[in-house]
C-alpha positions as CSV (number, residue, x, y, z in Angstrom):
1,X,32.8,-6.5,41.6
2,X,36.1,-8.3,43.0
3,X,36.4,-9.9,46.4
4,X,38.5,-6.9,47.6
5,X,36.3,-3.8,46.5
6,X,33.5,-5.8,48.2
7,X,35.4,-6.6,51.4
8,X,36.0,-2.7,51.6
9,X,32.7,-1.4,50.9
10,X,30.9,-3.9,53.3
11,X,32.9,-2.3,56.5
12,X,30.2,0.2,56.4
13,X,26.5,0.8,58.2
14,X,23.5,-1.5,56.9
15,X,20.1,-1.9,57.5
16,X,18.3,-5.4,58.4
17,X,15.2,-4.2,56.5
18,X,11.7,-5.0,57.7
19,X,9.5,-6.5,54.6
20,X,6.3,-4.8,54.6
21,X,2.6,-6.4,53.6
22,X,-0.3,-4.8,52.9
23,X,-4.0,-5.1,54.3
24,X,-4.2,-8.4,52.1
25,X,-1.0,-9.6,53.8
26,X,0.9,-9.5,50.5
27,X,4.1,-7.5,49.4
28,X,3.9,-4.2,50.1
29,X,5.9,-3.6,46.7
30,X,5.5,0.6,46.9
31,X,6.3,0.3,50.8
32,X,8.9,-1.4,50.3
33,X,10.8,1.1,47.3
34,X,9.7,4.0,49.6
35,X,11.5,2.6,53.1
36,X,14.3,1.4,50.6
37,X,14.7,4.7,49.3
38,X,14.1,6.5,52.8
39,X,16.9,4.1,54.6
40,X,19.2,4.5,51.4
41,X,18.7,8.5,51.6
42,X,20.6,8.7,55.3
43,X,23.7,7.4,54.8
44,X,23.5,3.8,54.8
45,X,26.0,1.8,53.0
46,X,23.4,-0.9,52.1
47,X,20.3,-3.0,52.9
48,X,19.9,-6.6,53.9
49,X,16.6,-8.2,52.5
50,X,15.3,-11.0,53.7
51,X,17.3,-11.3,56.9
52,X,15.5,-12.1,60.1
53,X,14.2,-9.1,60.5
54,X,12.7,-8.9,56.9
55,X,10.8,-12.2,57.5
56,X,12.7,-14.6,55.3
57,X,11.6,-18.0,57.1
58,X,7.9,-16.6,56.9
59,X,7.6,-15.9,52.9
60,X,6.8,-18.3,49.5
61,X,9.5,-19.1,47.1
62,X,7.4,-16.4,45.2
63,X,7.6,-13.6,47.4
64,X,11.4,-13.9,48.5
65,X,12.5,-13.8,44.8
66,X,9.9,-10.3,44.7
67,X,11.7,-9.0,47.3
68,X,15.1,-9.6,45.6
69,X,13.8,-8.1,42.8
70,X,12.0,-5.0,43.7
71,X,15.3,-4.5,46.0
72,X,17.7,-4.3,43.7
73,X,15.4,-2.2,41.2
74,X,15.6,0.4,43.8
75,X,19.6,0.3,45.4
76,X,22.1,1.5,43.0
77,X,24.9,0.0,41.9
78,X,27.2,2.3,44.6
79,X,25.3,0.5,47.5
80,X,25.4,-3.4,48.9
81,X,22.7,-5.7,48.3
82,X,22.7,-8.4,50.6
83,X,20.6,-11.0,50.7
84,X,19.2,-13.3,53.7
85,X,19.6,-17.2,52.0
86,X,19.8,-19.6,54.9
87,X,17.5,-22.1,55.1
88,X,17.1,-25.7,57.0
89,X,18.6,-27.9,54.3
90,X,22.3,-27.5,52.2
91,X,20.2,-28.0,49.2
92,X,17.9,-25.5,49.7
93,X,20.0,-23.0,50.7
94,X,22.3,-23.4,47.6
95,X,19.2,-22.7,45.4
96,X,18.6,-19.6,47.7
97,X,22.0,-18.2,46.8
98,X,21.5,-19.3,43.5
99,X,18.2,-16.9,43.0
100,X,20.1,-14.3,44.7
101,X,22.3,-14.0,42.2
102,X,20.0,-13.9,39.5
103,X,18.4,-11.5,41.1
104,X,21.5,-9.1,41.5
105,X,22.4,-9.5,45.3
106,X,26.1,-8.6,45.9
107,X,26.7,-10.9,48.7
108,X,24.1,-13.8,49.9
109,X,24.2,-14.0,54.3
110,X,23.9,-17.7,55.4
111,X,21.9,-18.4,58.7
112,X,23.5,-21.7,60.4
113,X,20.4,-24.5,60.2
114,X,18.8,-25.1,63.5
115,X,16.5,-27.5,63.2
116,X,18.5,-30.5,64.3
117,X,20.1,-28.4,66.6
118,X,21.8,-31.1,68.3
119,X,23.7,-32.5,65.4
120,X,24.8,-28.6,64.4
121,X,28.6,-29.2,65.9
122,X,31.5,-27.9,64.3
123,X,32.1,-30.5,61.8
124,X,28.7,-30.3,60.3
125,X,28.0,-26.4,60.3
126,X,31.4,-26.0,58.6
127,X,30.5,-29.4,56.3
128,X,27.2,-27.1,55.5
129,X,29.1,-23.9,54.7
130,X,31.5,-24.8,53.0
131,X,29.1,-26.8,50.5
132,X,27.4,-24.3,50.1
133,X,30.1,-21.4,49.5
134,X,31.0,-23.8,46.7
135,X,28.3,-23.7,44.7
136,X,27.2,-20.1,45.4
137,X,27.3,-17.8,42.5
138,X,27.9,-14.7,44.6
139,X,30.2,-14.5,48.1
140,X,28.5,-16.0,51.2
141,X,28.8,-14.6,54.8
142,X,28.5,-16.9,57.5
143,X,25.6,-15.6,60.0
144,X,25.5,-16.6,63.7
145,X,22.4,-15.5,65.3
146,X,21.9,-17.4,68.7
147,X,19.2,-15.5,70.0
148,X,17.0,-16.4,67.6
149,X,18.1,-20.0,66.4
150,X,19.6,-21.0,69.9
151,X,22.9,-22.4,67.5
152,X,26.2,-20.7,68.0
153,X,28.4,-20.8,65.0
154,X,31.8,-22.7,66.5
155,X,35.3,-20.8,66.6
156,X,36.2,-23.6,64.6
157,X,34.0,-23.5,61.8
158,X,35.2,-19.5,61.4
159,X,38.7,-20.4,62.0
160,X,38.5,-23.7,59.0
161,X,35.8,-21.4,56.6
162,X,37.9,-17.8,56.8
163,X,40.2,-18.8,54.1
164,X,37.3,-20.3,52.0
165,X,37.7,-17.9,48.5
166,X,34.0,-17.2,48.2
167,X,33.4,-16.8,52.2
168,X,34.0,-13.4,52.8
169,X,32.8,-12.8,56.2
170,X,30.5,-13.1,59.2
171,X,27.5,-11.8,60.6
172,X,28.2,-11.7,64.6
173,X,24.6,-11.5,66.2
174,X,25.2,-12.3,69.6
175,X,26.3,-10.1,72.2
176,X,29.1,-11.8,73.6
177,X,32.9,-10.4,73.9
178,X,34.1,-13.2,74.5
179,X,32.5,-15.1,71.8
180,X,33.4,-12.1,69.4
181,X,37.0,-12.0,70.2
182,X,37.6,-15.8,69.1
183,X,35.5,-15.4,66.1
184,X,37.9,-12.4,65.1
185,X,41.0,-14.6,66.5
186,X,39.7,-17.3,64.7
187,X,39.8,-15.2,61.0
188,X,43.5,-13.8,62.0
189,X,45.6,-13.7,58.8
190,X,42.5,-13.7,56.2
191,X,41.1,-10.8,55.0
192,X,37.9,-11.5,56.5
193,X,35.0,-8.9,57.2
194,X,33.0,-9.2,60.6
195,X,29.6,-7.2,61.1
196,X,27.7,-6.9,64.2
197,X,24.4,-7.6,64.3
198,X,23.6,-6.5,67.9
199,X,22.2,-2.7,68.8
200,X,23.6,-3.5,72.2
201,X,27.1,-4.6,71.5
202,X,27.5,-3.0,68.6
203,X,29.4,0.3,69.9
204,X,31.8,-1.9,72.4
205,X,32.5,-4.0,69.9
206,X,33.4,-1.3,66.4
207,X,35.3,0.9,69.3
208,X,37.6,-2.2,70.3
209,X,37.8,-4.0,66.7
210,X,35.8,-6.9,67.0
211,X,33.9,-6.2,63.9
212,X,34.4,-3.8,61.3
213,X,30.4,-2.5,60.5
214,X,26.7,-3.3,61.4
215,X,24.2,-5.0,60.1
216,X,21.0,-3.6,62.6
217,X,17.5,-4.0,63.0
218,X,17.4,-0.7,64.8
219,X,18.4,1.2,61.9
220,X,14.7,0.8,60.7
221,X,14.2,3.4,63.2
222,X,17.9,5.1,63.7
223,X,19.6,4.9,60.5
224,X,21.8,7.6,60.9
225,X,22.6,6.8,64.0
226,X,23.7,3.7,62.8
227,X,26.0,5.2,60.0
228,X,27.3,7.5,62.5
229,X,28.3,4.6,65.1
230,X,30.0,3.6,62.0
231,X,32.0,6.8,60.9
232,X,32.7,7.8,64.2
233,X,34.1,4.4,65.3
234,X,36.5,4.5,62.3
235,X,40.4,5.6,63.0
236,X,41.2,8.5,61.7
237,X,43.3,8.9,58.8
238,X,47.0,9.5,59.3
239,X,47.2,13.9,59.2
240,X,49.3,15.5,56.0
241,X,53.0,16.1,56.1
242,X,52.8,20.0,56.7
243,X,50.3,18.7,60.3
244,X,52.7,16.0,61.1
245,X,55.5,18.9,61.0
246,X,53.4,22.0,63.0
247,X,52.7,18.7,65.4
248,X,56.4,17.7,66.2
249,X,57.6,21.5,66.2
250,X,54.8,21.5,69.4
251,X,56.2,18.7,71.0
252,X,59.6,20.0,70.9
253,X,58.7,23.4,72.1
254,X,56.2,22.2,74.9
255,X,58.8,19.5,76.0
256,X,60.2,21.8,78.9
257,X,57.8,23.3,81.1
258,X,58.0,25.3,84.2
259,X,56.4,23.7,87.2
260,X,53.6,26.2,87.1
261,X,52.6,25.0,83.5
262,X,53.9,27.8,81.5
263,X,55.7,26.7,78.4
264,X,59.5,27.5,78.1
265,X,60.8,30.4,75.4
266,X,63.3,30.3,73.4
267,X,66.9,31.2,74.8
268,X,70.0,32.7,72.8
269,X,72.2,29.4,72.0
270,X,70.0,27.3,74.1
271,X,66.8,25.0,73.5
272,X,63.7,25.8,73.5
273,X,62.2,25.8,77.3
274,X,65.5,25.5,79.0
275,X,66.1,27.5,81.5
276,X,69.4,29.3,82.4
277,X,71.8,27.3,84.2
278,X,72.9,28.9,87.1
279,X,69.1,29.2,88.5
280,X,68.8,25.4,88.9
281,X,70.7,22.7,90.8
282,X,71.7,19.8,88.0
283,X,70.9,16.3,88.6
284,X,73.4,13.8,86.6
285,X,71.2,11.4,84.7
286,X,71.4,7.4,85.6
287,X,73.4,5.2,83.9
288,X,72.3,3.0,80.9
289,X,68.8,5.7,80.1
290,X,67.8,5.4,76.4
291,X,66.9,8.2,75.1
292,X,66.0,9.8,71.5
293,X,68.7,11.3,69.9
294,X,66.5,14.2,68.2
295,X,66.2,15.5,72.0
296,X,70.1,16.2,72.4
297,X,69.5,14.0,75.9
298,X,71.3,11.2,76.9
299,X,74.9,9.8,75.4
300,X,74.3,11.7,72.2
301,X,74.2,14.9,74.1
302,X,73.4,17.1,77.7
303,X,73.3,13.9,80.4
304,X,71.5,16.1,83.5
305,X,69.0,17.8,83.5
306,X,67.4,20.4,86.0
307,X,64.9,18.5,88.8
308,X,62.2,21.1,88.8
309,X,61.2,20.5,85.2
310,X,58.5,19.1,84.0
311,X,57.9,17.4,80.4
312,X,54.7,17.1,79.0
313,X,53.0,16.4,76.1
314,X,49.7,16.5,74.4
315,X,47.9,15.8,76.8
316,X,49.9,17.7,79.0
317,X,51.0,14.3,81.0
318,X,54.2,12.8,80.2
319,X,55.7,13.0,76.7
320,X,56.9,10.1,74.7
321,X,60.6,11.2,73.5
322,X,60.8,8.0,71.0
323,X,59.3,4.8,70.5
324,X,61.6,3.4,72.9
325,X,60.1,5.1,76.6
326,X,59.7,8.4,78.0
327,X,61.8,10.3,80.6
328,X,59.4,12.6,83.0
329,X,59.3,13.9,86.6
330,X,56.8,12.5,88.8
331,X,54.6,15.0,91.0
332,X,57.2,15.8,93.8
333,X,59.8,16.3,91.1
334,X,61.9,12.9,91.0
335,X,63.0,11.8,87.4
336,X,62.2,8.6,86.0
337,X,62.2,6.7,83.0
338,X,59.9,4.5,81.5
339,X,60.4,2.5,78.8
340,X,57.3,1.7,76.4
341,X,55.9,-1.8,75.5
Protein backbone atom coordinates (compact mmCIF):
# COMPACT_ATOMS: atom_id res chain seq x y z
CA UNK A 1 0.00 0.00 0.00
CA UNK A 2 1.61 3.54 -0.80
CA UNK A 3 2.30 6.22 1.82
CA UNK A 4 -0.77 8.18 0.48
CA UNK A 5 -3.62 5.44 0.46
CA UNK A 6 -2.37 4.75 3.93
CA UNK A 7 -2.30 8.34 5.16
CA UNK A 8 -6.05 8.42 3.98
CA UNK A 9 -7.32 5.40 5.32
CA UNK A 10 -5.75 5.88 8.83
CA UNK A 11 -7.95 9.31 9.37
CA UNK A 12 -10.55 6.92 10.50
CA UNK A 13 -11.90 5.33 14.03
CA UNK A 14 -9.55 2.52 15.67
CA UNK A 15 -9.65 0.43 18.45
CA UNK A 16 -6.64 0.07 21.20
CA UNK A 17 -7.50 -3.59 21.59
CA UNK A 18 -7.32 -5.32 25.00
CA UNK A 19 -5.20 -8.78 24.59
CA UNK A 20 -7.16 -11.41 26.28
CA UNK A 21 -5.61 -14.58 28.44
CA UNK A 22 -7.20 -17.42 29.45
CA UNK A 23 -7.57 -19.28 33.01
CA UNK A 24 -3.81 -20.40 32.41
CA UNK A 25 -2.82 -16.82 31.80
CA UNK A 26 -1.93 -17.60 28.19
CA UNK A 27 -3.29 -16.09 24.76
CA UNK A 28 -6.64 -16.24 24.54
CA UNK A 29 -6.25 -17.00 20.69
CA UNK A 30 -10.30 -17.70 20.02
CA UNK A 31 -11.06 -14.51 22.34
CA UNK A 32 -9.06 -12.69 20.68
CA UNK A 33 -10.46 -13.59 16.73
CA UNK A 34 -13.96 -13.29 18.34
CA UNK A 35 -13.42 -9.39 19.94
CA UNK A 36 -11.39 -8.86 16.60
CA UNK A 37 -14.13 -9.81 14.57
CA UNK A 38 -16.86 -8.21 17.00
CA UNK A 39 -14.89 -4.59 17.02
CA UNK A 40 -14.22 -5.05 13.15
CA UNK A 41 -18.11 -5.79 12.71
CA UNK A 42 -19.15 -2.00 13.96
CA UNK A 43 -17.52 0.21 11.83
CA UNK A 44 -14.11 0.51 12.87
CA UNK A 45 -11.48 1.41 10.44
CA UNK A 46 -8.88 -0.77 12.19
CA UNK A 47 -7.29 -2.33 15.39
CA UNK A 48 -4.13 -1.56 17.26
CA UNK A 49 -2.48 -4.73 18.83
CA UNK A 50 -0.28 -4.56 21.28
CA UNK A 51 -0.68 -0.97 22.20
CA UNK A 52 -0.84 -0.07 25.90
CA UNK A 53 -3.93 -1.16 26.28
CA UNK A 54 -3.35 -4.58 24.69
CA UNK A 55 -0.43 -5.22 27.21
CA UNK A 56 2.60 -5.02 25.01
CA UNK A 57 5.27 -4.26 27.83
CA UNK A 58 3.66 -7.26 29.81
CA UNK A 59 4.11 -10.15 27.03
CA UNK A 60 7.23 -12.72 25.71
CA UNK A 61 8.89 -12.24 22.45
CA UNK A 62 6.58 -15.31 21.81
CA UNK A 63 3.34 -14.07 22.55
CA UNK A 64 3.60 -10.56 20.85
CA UNK A 65 4.61 -12.15 17.58
CA UNK A 66 1.07 -14.58 18.32
CA UNK A 67 -0.72 -11.71 18.58
CA UNK A 68 0.55 -10.14 15.31
CA UNK A 69 -0.27 -13.13 13.82
CA UNK A 70 -3.56 -14.36 14.88
CA UNK A 71 -4.43 -10.47 14.19
CA UNK A 72 -3.85 -10.16 10.85
CA UNK A 73 -5.36 -13.78 10.16
CA UNK A 74 -8.48 -12.23 11.15
CA UNK A 75 -8.56 -8.16 9.73
CA UNK A 76 -8.81 -8.01 6.05
CA UNK A 77 -6.87 -6.50 3.83
CA UNK A 78 -9.68 -3.34 3.58
CA UNK A 79 -8.84 -2.60 7.42
CA UNK A 80 -5.50 -1.17 9.22
CA UNK A 81 -3.35 -3.27 11.19
CA UNK A 82 -1.37 -1.44 13.50
CA UNK A 83 1.01 -2.60 15.58
CA UNK A 84 2.31 -1.42 19.23
CA UNK A 85 6.49 -1.77 18.71
CA UNK A 86 8.00 0.68 21.22
CA UNK A 87 10.22 -0.66 23.56
CA UNK A 88 13.17 0.74 26.02
CA UNK A 89 16.05 0.40 23.70
CA UNK A 90 16.53 1.69 19.69
CA UNK A 91 17.63 -1.80 19.10
CA UNK A 92 14.92 -3.46 20.31
CA UNK A 93 12.45 -1.54 18.95
CA UNK A 94 13.85 -1.79 15.39
CA UNK A 95 13.49 -5.71 15.72
CA UNK A 96 9.85 -5.00 16.98
CA UNK A 97 9.05 -3.23 13.78
CA UNK A 98 10.91 -5.62 11.98
CA UNK A 99 8.49 -8.67 13.25
CA UNK A 100 5.72 -6.46 12.56
CA UNK A 101 6.30 -6.54 9.21
CA UNK A 102 6.68 -10.01 8.82
CA UNK A 103 3.88 -10.51 10.44
CA UNK A 104 1.68 -8.24 8.04
CA UNK A 105 1.08 -4.97 10.23
CA UNK A 106 0.43 -1.90 7.96
CA UNK A 107 1.87 0.66 10.13
CA UNK A 108 4.18 -0.14 13.48
CA UNK A 109 3.21 2.79 16.54
CA UNK A 110 6.37 3.76 18.45
CA UNK A 111 6.04 4.60 22.23
CA UNK A 112 8.87 7.30 23.20
CA UNK A 113 11.37 5.16 25.80
CA UNK A 114 10.99 6.21 29.31
CA UNK A 115 13.17 4.56 31.25
CA UNK A 116 15.90 7.20 31.44
CA UNK A 117 13.41 9.62 31.54
CA UNK A 118 15.73 12.33 32.20
CA UNK A 119 17.95 12.03 29.25
CA UNK A 120 14.56 11.71 26.93
CA UNK A 121 14.97 15.56 25.60
CA UNK A 122 14.39 16.58 22.18
CA UNK A 123 17.62 15.65 20.73
CA UNK A 124 17.59 12.14 21.80
CA UNK A 125 13.82 11.08 21.34
CA UNK A 126 14.13 12.52 17.75
CA UNK A 127 17.90 10.73 17.58
CA UNK A 128 15.69 7.43 18.61
CA UNK A 129 12.99 7.92 16.02
CA UNK A 130 14.47 8.76 13.42
CA UNK A 131 16.90 5.58 13.73
CA UNK A 132 14.40 3.69 13.99
CA UNK A 133 12.02 4.99 11.00
CA UNK A 134 15.15 4.14 9.12
CA UNK A 135 15.35 0.78 9.45
CA UNK A 136 11.67 -0.07 9.75
CA UNK A 137 10.28 -2.15 7.03
CA UNK A 138 6.73 -0.75 7.38
CA UNK A 139 5.82 3.33 8.30
CA UNK A 140 6.22 4.28 11.94
CA UNK A 141 3.98 6.66 13.91
CA UNK A 142 5.44 8.50 16.57
CA UNK A 143 3.32 7.80 20.04
CA UNK A 144 3.22 10.26 22.92
CA UNK A 145 1.50 8.93 25.82
CA UNK A 146 2.39 10.95 29.02
CA UNK A 147 0.07 9.60 31.23
CA UNK A 148 1.37 6.53 31.26
CA UNK A 149 5.23 6.96 30.62
CA UNK A 150 5.32 10.52 32.30
CA UNK A 151 7.58 11.56 28.72
CA UNK A 152 6.07 14.12 26.48
CA UNK A 153 7.15 13.79 23.01
CA UNK A 154 8.85 17.50 22.23
CA UNK A 155 7.31 20.02 19.51
CA UNK A 156 10.58 19.71 18.24
CA UNK A 157 11.05 16.21 17.63
CA UNK A 158 7.41 16.34 15.62
CA UNK A 159 8.42 19.46 13.91
CA UNK A 160 12.32 17.72 12.76
CA UNK A 161 10.59 13.87 12.28
CA UNK A 162 7.25 15.15 10.14
CA UNK A 163 9.10 15.25 6.94
CA UNK A 164 10.82 11.86 7.74
CA UNK A 165 9.49 9.58 4.43
CA UNK A 166 8.59 6.51 6.51
CA UNK A 167 7.12 8.63 9.60
CA UNK A 168 3.77 9.05 8.76
CA UNK A 169 2.21 10.36 11.84
CA UNK A 170 1.45 10.62 15.61
CA UNK A 171 -0.41 9.16 18.25
CA UNK A 172 -1.46 12.26 20.58
CA UNK A 173 -2.39 10.65 24.03
CA UNK A 174 -2.49 13.41 26.25
CA UNK A 175 -5.17 15.66 26.73
CA UNK A 176 -3.67 18.84 26.30
CA UNK A 177 -4.87 21.76 23.62
CA UNK A 178 -2.24 23.33 23.95
CA UNK A 179 0.18 20.69 23.61
CA UNK A 180 -1.94 19.36 20.56
CA UNK A 181 -2.02 22.54 18.69
CA UNK A 182 1.99 22.72 18.51
CA UNK A 183 2.24 19.20 17.68
CA UNK A 184 -0.23 19.91 14.60
CA UNK A 185 1.75 23.42 14.16
CA UNK A 186 4.73 21.61 14.35
CA UNK A 187 3.75 18.99 11.23
CA UNK A 188 2.40 22.20 9.07
CA UNK A 189 3.29 21.68 5.43
CA UNK A 190 3.84 17.71 5.64
CA UNK A 191 1.25 15.47 4.93
CA UNK A 192 1.24 14.19 8.38
CA UNK A 193 -1.68 12.14 10.05
CA UNK A 194 -2.45 12.93 13.85
CA UNK A 195 -4.74 10.46 15.98
CA UNK A 196 -6.01 11.06 19.44
CA UNK A 197 -5.62 8.72 21.80
CA UNK A 198 -7.76 10.39 24.62
CA UNK A 199 -11.68 9.51 25.22
CA UNK A 200 -11.72 12.82 26.88
CA UNK A 201 -10.25 15.08 24.34
CA UNK A 202 -10.92 13.35 21.65
CA UNK A 203 -14.36 15.19 20.48
CA UNK A 204 -12.73 18.86 21.17
CA UNK A 205 -9.93 18.04 19.53
CA UNK A 206 -11.57 16.06 15.80
CA UNK A 207 -14.27 19.13 15.95
CA UNK A 208 -11.39 21.86 15.96
CA UNK A 209 -8.71 19.88 13.78
CA UNK A 210 -6.14 18.90 16.03
CA UNK A 211 -6.18 15.39 14.92
CA UNK A 212 -7.66 13.75 12.12
CA UNK A 213 -9.03 10.15 13.89
CA UNK A 214 -8.82 8.05 17.14
CA UNK A 215 -7.00 5.49 18.34
CA UNK A 216 -9.28 4.56 21.88
CA UNK A 217 -9.32 2.38 24.57
CA UNK A 218 -12.95 3.02 25.07
CA UNK A 219 -13.88 1.65 21.89
CA UNK A 220 -13.51 -1.79 23.61
CA UNK A 221 -16.64 -0.92 25.08
CA UNK A 222 -18.17 1.93 22.53
CA UNK A 223 -16.98 1.17 19.26
CA UNK A 224 -19.50 2.72 17.41
CA UNK A 225 -19.53 5.49 19.20
CA UNK A 226 -16.13 5.88 18.42
CA UNK A 227 -16.62 5.53 14.53
CA UNK A 228 -19.48 7.89 14.89
CA UNK A 229 -17.26 10.66 16.75
CA UNK A 230 -15.30 10.08 13.69
CA UNK A 231 -17.95 10.46 10.82
CA UNK A 232 -19.80 13.04 12.40
CA UNK A 233 -16.65 15.20 13.13
CA UNK A 234 -15.76 14.94 9.39
CA UNK A 235 -16.66 18.20 6.96
CA UNK A 236 -19.11 17.61 4.84
CA UNK A 237 -18.56 17.17 1.29
CA UNK A 238 -19.00 20.21 -0.96
CA UNK A 239 -23.12 19.75 -2.30
CA UNK A 240 -23.66 19.02 -6.27
CA UNK A 241 -23.93 21.75 -8.89
CA UNK A 242 -27.93 21.51 -9.26
CA UNK A 243 -27.81 22.19 -4.73
CA UNK A 244 -25.22 24.83 -5.06
CA UNK A 245 -27.75 26.54 -7.75
CA UNK A 246 -31.45 25.81 -5.73
CA UNK A 247 -28.99 27.27 -2.75
CA UNK A 248 -27.96 30.67 -4.37
CA UNK A 249 -31.48 31.16 -6.12
CA UNK A 250 -32.62 31.12 -2.06
CA UNK A 251 -30.25 33.59 -1.10
CA UNK A 252 -31.17 35.88 -3.79
CA UNK A 253 -34.82 35.57 -3.15
CA UNK A 254 -34.65 35.75 0.72
CA UNK A 255 -32.13 38.74 0.51
CA UNK A 256 -35.05 41.40 1.03
CA UNK A 257 -37.19 40.85 3.85
CA UNK A 258 -39.97 42.84 5.36
CA UNK A 259 -39.34 43.78 8.97
CA UNK A 260 -41.89 41.32 10.05
CA UNK A 261 -39.91 38.38 8.54
CA UNK A 262 -41.91 37.66 5.54
CA UNK A 263 -39.92 37.15 2.46
CA UNK A 264 -40.29 39.67 -0.45
CA UNK A 265 -42.27 38.47 -3.94
CA UNK A 266 -41.41 39.00 -7.01
CA UNK A 267 -42.42 42.58 -8.64
CA UNK A 268 -43.11 43.36 -12.54
CA UNK A 269 -39.50 44.86 -13.64
CA UNK A 270 -38.24 44.83 -10.24
CA UNK A 271 -36.11 42.42 -7.97
CA UNK A 272 -37.12 39.95 -6.07
CA UNK A 273 -38.29 41.35 -2.48
CA UNK A 274 -38.17 44.90 -3.34
CA UNK A 275 -40.73 46.80 -2.46
CA UNK A 276 -42.39 49.64 -4.48
CA UNK A 277 -40.80 52.84 -4.30
CA UNK A 278 -43.06 55.38 -3.41
CA UNK A 279 -43.93 53.38 0.04
CA UNK A 280 -40.46 53.86 1.45
CA UNK A 281 -38.21 56.87 2.23
CA UNK A 282 -34.57 56.21 0.32
CA UNK A 283 -31.50 56.38 2.15
CA UNK A 284 -28.32 57.27 -0.33
CA UNK A 285 -25.71 54.59 0.40
CA UNK A 286 -22.15 55.90 1.95
CA UNK A 287 -19.39 56.53 -0.05
CA UNK A 288 -16.57 53.98 -0.86
CA UNK A 289 -19.22 50.53 0.22
CA UNK A 290 -18.00 47.37 -1.71
CA UNK A 291 -20.34 45.54 -2.74
CA UNK A 292 -21.05 42.29 -5.09
CA UNK A 293 -21.80 43.08 -8.34
CA UNK A 294 -24.35 40.01 -8.78
CA UNK A 295 -26.65 42.06 -6.21
CA UNK A 296 -27.09 45.18 -8.72
CA UNK A 297 -26.04 47.31 -5.29
CA UNK A 298 -23.38 49.64 -5.14
CA UNK A 299 -21.38 51.53 -8.15
CA UNK A 300 -22.41 48.71 -10.53
CA UNK A 301 -25.99 49.55 -9.92
CA UNK A 302 -29.16 51.02 -7.41
CA UNK A 303 -26.80 53.09 -4.65
CA UNK A 304 -29.91 53.50 -1.84
CA UNK A 305 -31.70 51.44 -0.52
CA UNK A 306 -34.95 51.56 1.67
CA UNK A 307 -34.11 51.82 5.75
CA UNK A 308 -36.81 49.45 6.83
CA UNK A 309 -35.33 46.41 5.19
CA UNK A 310 -33.89 43.82 6.44
CA UNK A 311 -31.34 41.21 4.76
CA UNK A 312 -30.95 37.92 5.87
CA UNK A 313 -29.59 34.85 5.17
CA UNK A 314 -29.57 31.25 6.16
CA UNK A 315 -29.61 31.56 9.22
CA UNK A 316 -31.85 34.27 8.97
CA UNK A 317 -29.05 36.86 10.47
CA UNK A 318 -27.14 38.87 8.21
CA UNK A 319 -26.30 37.63 4.68
CA UNK A 320 -22.91 37.63 3.20
CA UNK A 321 -23.32 39.41 -0.35
CA UNK A 322 -19.59 38.37 -1.50
CA UNK A 323 -16.51 37.26 -0.03
CA UNK A 324 -15.64 40.69 0.45
CA UNK A 325 -18.36 41.82 3.62
CA UNK A 326 -21.89 42.00 4.08
CA UNK A 327 -24.26 45.05 4.04
CA UNK A 328 -27.32 44.65 6.77
CA UNK A 329 -29.54 46.71 8.99
CA UNK A 330 -29.00 46.51 12.58
CA UNK A 331 -32.12 46.05 14.97
CA UNK A 332 -33.43 49.65 15.03
CA UNK A 333 -33.03 49.81 11.24
CA UNK A 334 -29.56 51.68 10.70
CA UNK A 335 -27.45 50.27 7.72
CA UNK A 336 -24.03 49.16 8.05
CA UNK A 337 -21.40 47.45 6.40
CA UNK A 338 -19.05 44.94 7.40
CA UNK A 339 -16.37 43.86 5.67
CA UNK A 340 -15.25 40.00 6.18
CA UNK A 341 -11.78 38.86 7.34
Amino acid sequence: MDHQTLKERLAGAFVALITPFDAADQVDVAGLRSNAAWMLARGLDGILLLGSTGEQVHLSEFERALVLEVGRQQIPADRLLIAGAGLSGTRQTIEETRQAGRAGADVALVVTPSYYQKAMNAANLTNHYRAVADASPIPIMLYSVPPIVNVTLPAESVAALAGHPNIIGMKNSGGDPQMAGLYREAAAGHDFIILGGSAHAAPGFLLTGLVDGVILAAANVLPEAAANLVRGAAPAPPPPPAQRRRQARNRRSSWHCRLEGRPGRPRPGGRIGAPAPAQHHRQRAPAGDRLDQRTGCGPVGPASWPDNIVTVGVTYGRTTLSNRGCLHWDSIGRRCFQESE
